[in-house]
N, C-alpha and C positions, 0 to 999 in steps of 0.2 A: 807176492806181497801186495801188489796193485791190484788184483782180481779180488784178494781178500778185503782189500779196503773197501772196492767198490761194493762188493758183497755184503759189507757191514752198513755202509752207506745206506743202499738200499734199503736195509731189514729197518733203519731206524728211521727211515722215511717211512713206511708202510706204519712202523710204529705209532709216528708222529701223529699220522695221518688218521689211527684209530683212536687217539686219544683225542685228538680236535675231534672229531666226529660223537667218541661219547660224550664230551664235556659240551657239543652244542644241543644235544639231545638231552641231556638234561636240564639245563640250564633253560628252554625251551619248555618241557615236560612243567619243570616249576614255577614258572613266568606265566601257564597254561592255568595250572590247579590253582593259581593264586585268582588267576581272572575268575575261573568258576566258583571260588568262593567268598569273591567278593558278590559275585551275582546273587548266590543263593542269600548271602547275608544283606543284599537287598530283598527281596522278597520274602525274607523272613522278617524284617522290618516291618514290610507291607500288610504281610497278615495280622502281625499284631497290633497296627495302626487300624484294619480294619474290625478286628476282634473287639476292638476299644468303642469304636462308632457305632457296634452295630444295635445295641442298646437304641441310639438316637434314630436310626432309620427306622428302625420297628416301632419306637413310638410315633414318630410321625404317620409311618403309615395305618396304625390305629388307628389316627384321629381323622382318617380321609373320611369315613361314612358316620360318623358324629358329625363334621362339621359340613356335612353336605345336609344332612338330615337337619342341623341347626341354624341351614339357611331357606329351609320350607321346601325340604326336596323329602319326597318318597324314593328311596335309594334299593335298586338290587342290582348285584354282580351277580356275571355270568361264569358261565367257568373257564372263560377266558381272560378271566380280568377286567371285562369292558365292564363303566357303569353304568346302569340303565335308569333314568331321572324322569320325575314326575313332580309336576308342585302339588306341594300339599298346602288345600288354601285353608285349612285351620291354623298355619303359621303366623304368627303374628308380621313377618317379615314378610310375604307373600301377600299384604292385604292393606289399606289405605284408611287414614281416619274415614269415619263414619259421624257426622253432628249428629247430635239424636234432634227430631222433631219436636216441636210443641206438644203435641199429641204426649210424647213418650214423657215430657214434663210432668205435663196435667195427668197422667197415671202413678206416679211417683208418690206413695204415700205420706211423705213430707208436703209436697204442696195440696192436698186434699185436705193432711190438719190445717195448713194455716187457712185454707179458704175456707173451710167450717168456722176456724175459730175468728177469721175475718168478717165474715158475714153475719155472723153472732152477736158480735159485738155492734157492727153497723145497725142493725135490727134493733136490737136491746137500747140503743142509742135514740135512733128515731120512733120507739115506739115511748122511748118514755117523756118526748116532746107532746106524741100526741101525730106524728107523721109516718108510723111506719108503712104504709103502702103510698106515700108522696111521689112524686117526680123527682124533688132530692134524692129521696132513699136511693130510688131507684138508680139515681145516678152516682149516686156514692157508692153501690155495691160493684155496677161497673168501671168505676176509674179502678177502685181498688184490686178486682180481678186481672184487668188488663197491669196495672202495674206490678202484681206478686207475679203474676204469667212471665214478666217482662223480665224481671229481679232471678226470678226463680228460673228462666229461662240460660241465663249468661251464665250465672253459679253452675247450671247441670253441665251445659258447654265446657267450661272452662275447666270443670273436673274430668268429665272426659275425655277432652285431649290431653290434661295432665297426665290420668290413668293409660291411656294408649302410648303416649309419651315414655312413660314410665319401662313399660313394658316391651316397649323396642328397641329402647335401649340398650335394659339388660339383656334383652334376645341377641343385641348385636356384639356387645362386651362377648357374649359367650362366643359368640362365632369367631370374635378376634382374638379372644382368648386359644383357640381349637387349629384357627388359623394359623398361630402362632408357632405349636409344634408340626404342623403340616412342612412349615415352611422350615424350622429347624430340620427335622428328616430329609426335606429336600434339599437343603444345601449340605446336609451331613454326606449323604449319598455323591453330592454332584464330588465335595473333596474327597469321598475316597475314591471315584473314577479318577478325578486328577490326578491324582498320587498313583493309582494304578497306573495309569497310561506314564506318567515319570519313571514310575518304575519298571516298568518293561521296558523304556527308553532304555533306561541306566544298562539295565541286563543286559541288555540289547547288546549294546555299545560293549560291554565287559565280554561278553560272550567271544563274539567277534574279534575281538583283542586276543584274548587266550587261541582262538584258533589260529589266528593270525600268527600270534608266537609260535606255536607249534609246526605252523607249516613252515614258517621260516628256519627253525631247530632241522624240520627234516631235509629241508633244501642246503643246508649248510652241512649237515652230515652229511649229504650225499656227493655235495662238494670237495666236502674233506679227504672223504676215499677216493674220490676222480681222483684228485690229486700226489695224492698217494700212490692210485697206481700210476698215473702217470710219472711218477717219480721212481717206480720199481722197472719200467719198460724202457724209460730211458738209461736204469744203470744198466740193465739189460743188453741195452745195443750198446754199452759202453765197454762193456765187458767182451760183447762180440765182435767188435772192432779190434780190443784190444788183444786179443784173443788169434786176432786172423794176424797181427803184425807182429806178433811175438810167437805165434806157433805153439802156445803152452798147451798143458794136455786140461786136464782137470784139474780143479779148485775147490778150495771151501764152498767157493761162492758158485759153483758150477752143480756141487752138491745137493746146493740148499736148492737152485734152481729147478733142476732135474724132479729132485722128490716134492717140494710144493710149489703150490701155485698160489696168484697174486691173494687171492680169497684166503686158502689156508694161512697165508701171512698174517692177513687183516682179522682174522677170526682169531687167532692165538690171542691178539692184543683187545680183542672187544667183549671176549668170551661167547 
């Protein structure tokens, strides 16, 4: 009866022992598949955050050779991607007012009427005195020259730098305009590397967790049948002890011994 007991003991140690060992293998297994899908469910995240952005990065980088070109550059790419620049001095943005000269005044068919129709009149004036070749005349046609030169001078000026004015502006509007989404595409781009590098953080981290749990599931399994068998060797010597002080012949428990072994025990109960 004692050899049976201990024989039953046994079996249900090895038992014990195989059901702690499936139950941390799985428990382990599922703690594992959970971390890996929270990973993937990062990075599935990820792509569709970058799937969303990638509209903004392509438009920026569009606008790289527009607005290089809209700041008076001759632009080629290589087939490396490098840009190769050249100023282009017909850019309005590459080039410095210009005053026009007196000269370019007195060519201006505005002050050629009025100085016809100035000196015309001076003429027609002094001749119907009775002075038109006088010293007056003379001197009346040039105050009046020197001051239309003079009038007529600051007006061309003052339209000209208007007009240059004008136009550099809007040359520079556009460029800050062009600038504009350059700079959207680049920072659309810098946050999806952020996010990236977060996210392979995250992964990272989850990854690592799951293996983690799993290694620790296998080590706890492998604990649990140590233990087990150590609990079947020790009925063992319990039984052989008992065995040499009582002289018994054969048992149940001598049976079970004989024809399996500690594995066969632990494999019945693990499948």
């Amino acid at each position: 009866m004692v050899a049976a007991a201990i024989g039953a003991a046994a079996v249900a140690t090895v038992g014990s022992a195989a059901i702690t060992s499936s139950a941390s293998k799985s428990a382990a297994n599922t703690q594992a598949q959970a971390a890996q899908n929270a990973a993937q469910e990062q990075w599935d995240e990820f792509n569709t955050v970058q799937a969303n952005e990638a509209p903004y990065m392509a438009l920026g980088q569009s606008a790289i050779t527009p607005l290089l070109q809209a700041m008076g550059y001759n632009v080629t790419q290589g087939a490396n991607g490098q840009y190769s620049l050249s100023t282009n001095p017909s850019s309005i943005l590459q080039q410095q007012f210009t005053a026009p000269t007196l000269q370019d005044v007195r060519n201006t068919p505005g002050y050629q009427f009025q100085m016809e129709q100035g000196n015309k009149a001076i003429n027609n004036s002094a001749a119907a005195r009775g002075g038109l070749l006088s010293g007056a005349t003379l001197k009346d046609l040039l105050s009046y020259s020197q001051g239309l030169a003079d009038t007529t001078y600051q007006q061309d000026f003052n339209n000209s730098l208007t007009a240059f004015n004008t136009n550099y502006n809007s040359a520079a509007n556009n460029v800050n305009r062009l600038s504009g989404l350059v700079t959207l595409g680049q920072n659309t781009a810098a946050n999806v590397g952020n996010q990236g590098l977060q996210t392979a953080s995250n992964a990272g981290q989850l990854t690592t967790s799951g293996a983690n749990a799993s290694a620790a599931g296998t080590v706890a399994s492998g604990n649990a049948i140590s233990s087990g068998l150590s609990g079947l060797a020790s009925s063992g010597t319990n039984y052989a002890l008992l065995n040499q002080l009582t002289n018994q012949g054969t048992s149940s428990y001598s049976s079970a011994a004989s024809t399996s072994t500690p594995t066969d025990l632990i494999s019945s109960y693990t499948g």
